[in-house]
Structures are given as structure tokens and as C-alpha cells.
C-alpha positions, 0 to 999 in steps of 0.5 A, spaced: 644 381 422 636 380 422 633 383 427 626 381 428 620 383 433 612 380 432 608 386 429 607 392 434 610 388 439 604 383 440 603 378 445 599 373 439 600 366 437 604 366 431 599 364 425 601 363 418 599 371 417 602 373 423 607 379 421 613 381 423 617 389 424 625 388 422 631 390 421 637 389 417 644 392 419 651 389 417 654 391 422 649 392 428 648 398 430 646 403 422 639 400 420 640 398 412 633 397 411 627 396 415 620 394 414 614 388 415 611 383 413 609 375 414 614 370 416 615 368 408 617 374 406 622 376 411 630 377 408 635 372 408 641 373 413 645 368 417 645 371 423 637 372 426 635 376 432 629 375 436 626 381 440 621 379 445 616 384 447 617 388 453 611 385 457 612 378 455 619 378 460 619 378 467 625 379 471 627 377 478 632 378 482 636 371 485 643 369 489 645 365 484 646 358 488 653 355 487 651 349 483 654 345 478 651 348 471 646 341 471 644 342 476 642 351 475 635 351 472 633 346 477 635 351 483 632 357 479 626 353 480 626 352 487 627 359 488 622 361 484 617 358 485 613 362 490 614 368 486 611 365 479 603 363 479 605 358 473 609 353 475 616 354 473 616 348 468 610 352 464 617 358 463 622 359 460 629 362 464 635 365 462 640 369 467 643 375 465 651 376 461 656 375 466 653 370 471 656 367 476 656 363 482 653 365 489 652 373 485 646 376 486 643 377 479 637 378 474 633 371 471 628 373 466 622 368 465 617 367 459 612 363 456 615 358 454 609 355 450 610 362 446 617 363 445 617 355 441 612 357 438 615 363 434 622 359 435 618 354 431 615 358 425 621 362 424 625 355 423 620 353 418 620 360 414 628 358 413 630 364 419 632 360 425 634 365 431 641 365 433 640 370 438 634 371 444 634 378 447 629 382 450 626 390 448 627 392 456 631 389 460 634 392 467 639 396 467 642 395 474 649 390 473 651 385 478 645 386 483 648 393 484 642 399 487 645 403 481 644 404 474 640 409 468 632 409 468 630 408 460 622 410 458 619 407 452 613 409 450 611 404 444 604 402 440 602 395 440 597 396 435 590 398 440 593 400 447 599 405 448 604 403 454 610 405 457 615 401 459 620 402 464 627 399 465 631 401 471 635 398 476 629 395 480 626 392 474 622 393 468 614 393 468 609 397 462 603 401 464 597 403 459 596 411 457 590 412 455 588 420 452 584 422 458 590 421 463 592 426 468 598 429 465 601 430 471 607 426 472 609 426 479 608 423 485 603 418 483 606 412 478 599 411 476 599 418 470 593 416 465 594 407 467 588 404 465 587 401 472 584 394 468 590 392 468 592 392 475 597 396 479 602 401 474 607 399 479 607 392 479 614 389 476 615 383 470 608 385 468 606 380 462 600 379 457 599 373 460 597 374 467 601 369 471 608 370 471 606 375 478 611 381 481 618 379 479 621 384 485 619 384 493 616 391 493 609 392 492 604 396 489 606 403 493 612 403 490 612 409 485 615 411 478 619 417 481 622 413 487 627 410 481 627 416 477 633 421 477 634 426 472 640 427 471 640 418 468 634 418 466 631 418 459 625 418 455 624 416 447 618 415 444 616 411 437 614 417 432 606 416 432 605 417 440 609 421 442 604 427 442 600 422 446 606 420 450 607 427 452 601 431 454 599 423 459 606 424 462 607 431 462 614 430 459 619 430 453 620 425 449 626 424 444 624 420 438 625 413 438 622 409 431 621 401 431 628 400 428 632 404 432 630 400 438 630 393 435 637 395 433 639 398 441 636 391 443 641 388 439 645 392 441 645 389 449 649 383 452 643 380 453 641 372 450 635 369 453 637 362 448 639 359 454 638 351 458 633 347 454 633 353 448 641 354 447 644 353 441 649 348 440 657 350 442 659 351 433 653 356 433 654 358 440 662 359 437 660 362 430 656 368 434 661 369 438 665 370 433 660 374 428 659 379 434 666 381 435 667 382 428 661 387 427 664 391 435 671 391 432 668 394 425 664 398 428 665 401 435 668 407 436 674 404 441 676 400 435 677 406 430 685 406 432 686 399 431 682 399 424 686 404 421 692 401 423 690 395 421 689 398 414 695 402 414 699 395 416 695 392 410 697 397 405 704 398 408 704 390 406 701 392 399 706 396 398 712 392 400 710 386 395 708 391 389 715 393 390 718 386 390 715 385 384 717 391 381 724 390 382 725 382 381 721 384 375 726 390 373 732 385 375 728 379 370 728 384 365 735 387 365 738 379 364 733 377 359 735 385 355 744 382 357 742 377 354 739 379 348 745 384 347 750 378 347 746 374 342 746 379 337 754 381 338 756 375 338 752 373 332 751 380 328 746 376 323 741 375 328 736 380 327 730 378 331 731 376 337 724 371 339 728 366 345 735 368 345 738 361 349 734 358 343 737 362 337 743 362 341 744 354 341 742 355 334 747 359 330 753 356 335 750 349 333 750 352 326 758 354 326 761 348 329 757 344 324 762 348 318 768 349 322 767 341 322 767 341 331 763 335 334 758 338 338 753 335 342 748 334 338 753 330 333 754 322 334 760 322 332 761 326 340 757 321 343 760 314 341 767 318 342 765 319 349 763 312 351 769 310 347 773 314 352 770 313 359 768 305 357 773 303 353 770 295 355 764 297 351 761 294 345 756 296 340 751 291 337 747 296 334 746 304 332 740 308 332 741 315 329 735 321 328 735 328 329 741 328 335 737 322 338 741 315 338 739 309 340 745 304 342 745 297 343 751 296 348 754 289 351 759 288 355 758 292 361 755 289 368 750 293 370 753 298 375 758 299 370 752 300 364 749 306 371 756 309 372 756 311 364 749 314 365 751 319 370 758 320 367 754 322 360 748 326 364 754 330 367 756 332 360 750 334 358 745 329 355 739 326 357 741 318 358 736 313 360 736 305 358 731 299 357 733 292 355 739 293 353 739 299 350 742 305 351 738 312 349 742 318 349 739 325 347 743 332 347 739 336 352 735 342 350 739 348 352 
């Protein structure tokens, strides 16, 4: 998995320098390498995701109407259209995991124009996105009041922001170093009031997408905030900074680290008019339950069952193999065994059945015994079972004969055969001609 984010989160157009941070994981959830470059140089992986920066989401919370799946973008238009400044054909929507009808639930809208953008100058770059996610997201589940508050303190490059997820939505303010560091019962601690109210919702770097909550700016931080589900992380580089503006403790949070808790969400924007086709739509699917059942610790269990179970059937079949091997090898050695008392002569043993057909060939040869092999046995035989039959011609050489028989009507010709291969001889016949070879033992 490629997991991949503008560099520093940034809200720029893509161009032919822009620079990307990523990830690489095998199974979604331990980074194998990270680093940055230009959409020319990133990795090869079949499963591409994209994050999108925090302030370039709004959320929104909606009834979802009940619809036919047709009809839903639509709707979502009509209900959002006196919450958004831009028309709602400008933004790209997508719902939160789990939708249904008449439920109350989350809808995230984006600059439409910008996400194709990007989606574009990754197709071209050979990297197209399977997967749309976004790096905050609203922790509420179903249009539930309850859930975890997440802090980010992240750097984009020339401004320090501080992202917030909670159940009542997702918003980012700006730190700035002279900030009071006092975080209590003001939301606005160190916010550069150039960029608006600190407790306005769903704020983006386009300025137009408005408040995606009905409360207004005299909502505050704390009002969301309990301790006991409240967390705090911080990229490396500001943490300092972040700690003395807010007051507060921050874990440690690198890039990678969150790009990889992003993709770890049930979260995919690529939905309506960017979702992907039901073949890539069934391949993810089927990739991300592989990485959960390979990785997630529920499964751990069922993993080690599964190698038991595959060395248990291992074991079964190496077992087989060693017995029906030892059983090959006793009959080859019975074998031998009865060759050499039979024929005592026989020092070397090299293909017993061979060598045995050999030397009984050899003893009826002196003992004046008519054997297969012989013509004498061959004519004898048809003699017996077709006494009508008569020889226009004989062809002996080597145990093969080639008989020129008359008399005999064709099924009468066809019983003979299979009379002959019953006794041992290979027998076909072509013009009249009656082709008898001994078979080989």
C-alpha cells in the first residue's frame, strides 16, 4: 500500500514540481519506508491511497433521505445548498462508511476542481488512487453526540495549525508563537484572527465551503473536550511550539505515522461521480480484508490456526509420500530379490522385468519351448482358434510378423484380434494384413 498526502498537507494546485510525503506499508498499519518526492518518483504499488488535507474537508451533518441510489447526490445538493457559499456542482460529496437511508450522518465536501486535479496528475504518473480518505474526519458514528476528541498539531509548511476531530466535526485554527498559552475557556489560544472564527467547523483554504454545523462561533474547544477521550499528537518538528500555545502535552505523531492511522479509517471519499468501477471496487475490498486478517490482532487466533492447519496437511502428505515411497521401493527390492534366485546368473540388476522376460525368453529358446516371441507360437495359435483361415503371405523379423490372412469375414478377422491380444500380443490389421508383435513385458 502507497499512501500519499500533497507535501506539508498543502492546499496548492498540482504542478509538474509539486512534491508528495508517502508511505509505504505491506499490510496497512507498519510503515516499511516513507520519504518525499515529485509525482515522478514516487513508488510503484498497486494499491494507491490518497489523503487529503484537513482543511480542504468540510463536514456536515444530514437525514439522509430515502432515495434511490440515482437520485442521492441530488438530494444531498437540495440539502446543502444554504449551508455552502459555492454551488454544490463546484464540490465534490461523499458520505460517511456505513450509510443508510433515513439515518443521520456525516457528508464530506471538497473542491472538486482540486481533488481531479490531483486524481489526474496521479493517473498520469502511473499511481492512480484506489482510495480517497481524508486526515481528520468526525469521530461520532451514525449521527451519535458521543465519541473520542483527536488533536493534531501539524506544519504546512509556513503556518502551524491545530486540527480538531470530535463528534460535532472537524475544524483547524492557526498557532502562532505569541499566542496566550493558556488553553481553557476561550477556543481562540494563540488563533491568527485573520483567519476567522477558531471555532468555525469544516474550515478550508478555499474560503467557501461555510460552517458545516448549525453552531456558531461562540462554540468552544472545551465544550467537546473530556479528558478521559481526549488525545493529543503532535508532528516532531512543532511539538514544542504546540505545547507551550496550547498549554498541553502532546504525544508524538511524524507524518508517516498519521498517514497510516488515516488509512487505517473506513473512510473513502471516491464516491458519485469519482467512484471506482465495481472490479477495482471488489479488488479493494478484497486486498483490505487480506491486510486486516494478516495483521489485526483479532485475527492472531485464526492465523495460527491456519498455519497449523497448513503444516498439519504438510505433514499428512509428506507422510503419504514416505510411505507409498517405502511400499515403491520394497516391491522394486521383492523384485529383485526374485529375479536373482530365480536366475542366479544374473549379477547386475538394472530393469528386473526386462532382464527377467530376458533370461525366461533365453531358457525356453534352449529347452525348445515356443514362446511368445516365436512365430511358430503365433501361427499355432490362429491355427487353433481360426482353423478356416488362410496364409497368402509371411513376414517374420525380431518377434514381429506381418501375415497376409484370407478367408475370414471381417468380424470374424476383428474376433481373432481380440482373441490374439488377450493372449498377450499387440494385433492390428490394415489391407488385409495382419500385424502381430509380443508385447513388451
Amino acid at each position: 500500500m502507497l499512501i500519499l498526502t500533497p507535501t506539508n498537507f498543502s492546499a496548492a494546485m498540482p504542478t509538474s514540481t509539486s512534491v508528495l510525503d508517502w508511505v509505504l506499508s505491506s499490510n496497512g498499519r507498519v510503515a516499511s519506508d516513507h520519504g518525499g518526492c515529485a509525482l515522478s518518483l514516487l513508488p510503484a504499488d498497486d494499491d494507491v491511497v490518497l489523503v487529503l488535507p484537513p482543511r480542504l474537508v468540510s463536514w456536515h451533518r444530514v437525514a439522509l433521505p430515502k432515495v434511490a441510489s440515482a437520485r442521492v447526490r441530488a438530494a444531498l445538493d437540495g440539502m446543502l445548498e444554504d449551508r455552502l457559499l459555492d454551488d454544490p456542482a463546484e464540490l465534490h460529496l461523499a458520505l460517511e462508511p456505513g450509510s443508510r437511508p433515513g439515518q443521520t450522518l456525516w457528508v464530506a465536501a471538497c473542491n472538486k476542481a482540486w481533488l481531479q486535479a490531483w486524481l489526474q496528475a496521479l493517473e498520469a504518473a502511473g499511481r492512480p488512487a484506489a482510495r480517497i480518505v481524508p486526515a481528520l474526519w468526525p469521530t461520532s458514528v451514525g449521527g451519535s453526540e458521543h465519541g473520542e476528541t483527536v488533536h493534531w498539531a501539524h506544519d504546512e509548511g509556513n503556518r502551524v495549525w491545530l486540527s480538531t476531530a470530535s463528534p460535532l466535526g472537524v475544524r483547524s485554527i492557526p498557532l502562532r508563537e505569541n499566542g496566550s498559552s493558556t488553553f481553557g475557556a476561550t477556543s481562540r489560544f494563540g488563533a491568527d484572527s485573520s483567519f476567522g472564527p477558531a471555532s468555525t467547523f469544516g474550515d478550508s483554504s478555499f474560503g467557501s465551503l461555510g460552517p458545516s454545523t448549525g453552531r456558531g462561533p461562540e462554540y468552544t474547544l472545551t465544550a467537546a473536550s473530556d479528558p478521559a477521550t481526549t488525545s493529543w499528537f503532535a508532528d516532531p518538528s512543532i511539538t514544542g511550539l504546540a505545547e507551550q500555545v496550547c498549554n498541553q502535552r502532546f504525544d508524538l505523531m511524524p507524518t508517516a505515522d498519521w498517514l497510516l492511522r488515516c488509512a487505517q479509517s473506513d473512510w473513502n471519499l471516491a464516491q458519485f461521480d469519482l467512484r471506482l468501477s465495481s472490479g477495482a471496487r471488489r479488488t479493494q475490498r478484497m486486498r483490505q480484508g487480506w491486510r486486516h486478517f494478516a495483521s489485526a490482532a483479532p485475527w492472531k487466533p485464526a492465523r495460527w490456526a491456519l498455519v497449523a492447519l497448513v503444516l498439519t496437511v504438510l505433514g499428512g502428505v509428506n507422510a503419504m509420500a514416505w510411505k507409498e515411497r517405502s511400499a515403491l521401493q520394497a516391491k522394486q527390492q521383492a523384485i529383485r530379490q526374485t529375479l536373482q534366485s530365480t536366475f542366479p546368473e544374473v549379477g547386475l540388476v538394472l530393469d528386473a522385468p526386462v532382464q527377467m522376460q530376458r533370461e525366461l525368453t533365453r531358457l525356453q529358446q534352449a529347452s525348445g519351448t515356443l514362446s511368445a516371441q516365436d512365430l511358430e507360437g503365433m501361427l499355432a495359435f490362429i491355427a487353433a482358434t481360426e482353423p478356416g483361415a488362410s496364409l497368402s503371405s509371411i513376414d517374420f523379423l525380431s518377434g514381429e510378423a506381418r501375415l497376409g490372412i484370407g478367408g475370414l469375414p471381417d468380424d470374424r478377422l476383428l474376433a481373432l484380434q481380440q482373441a490374439m491380444a488377450s493372449r498377450g500380443w499387440q494385433v492390428s490389421s490394415d489391407s488385409g494384413m495382419l500385424n502381430v508383435q509380443a508385447k513388451a513385458p
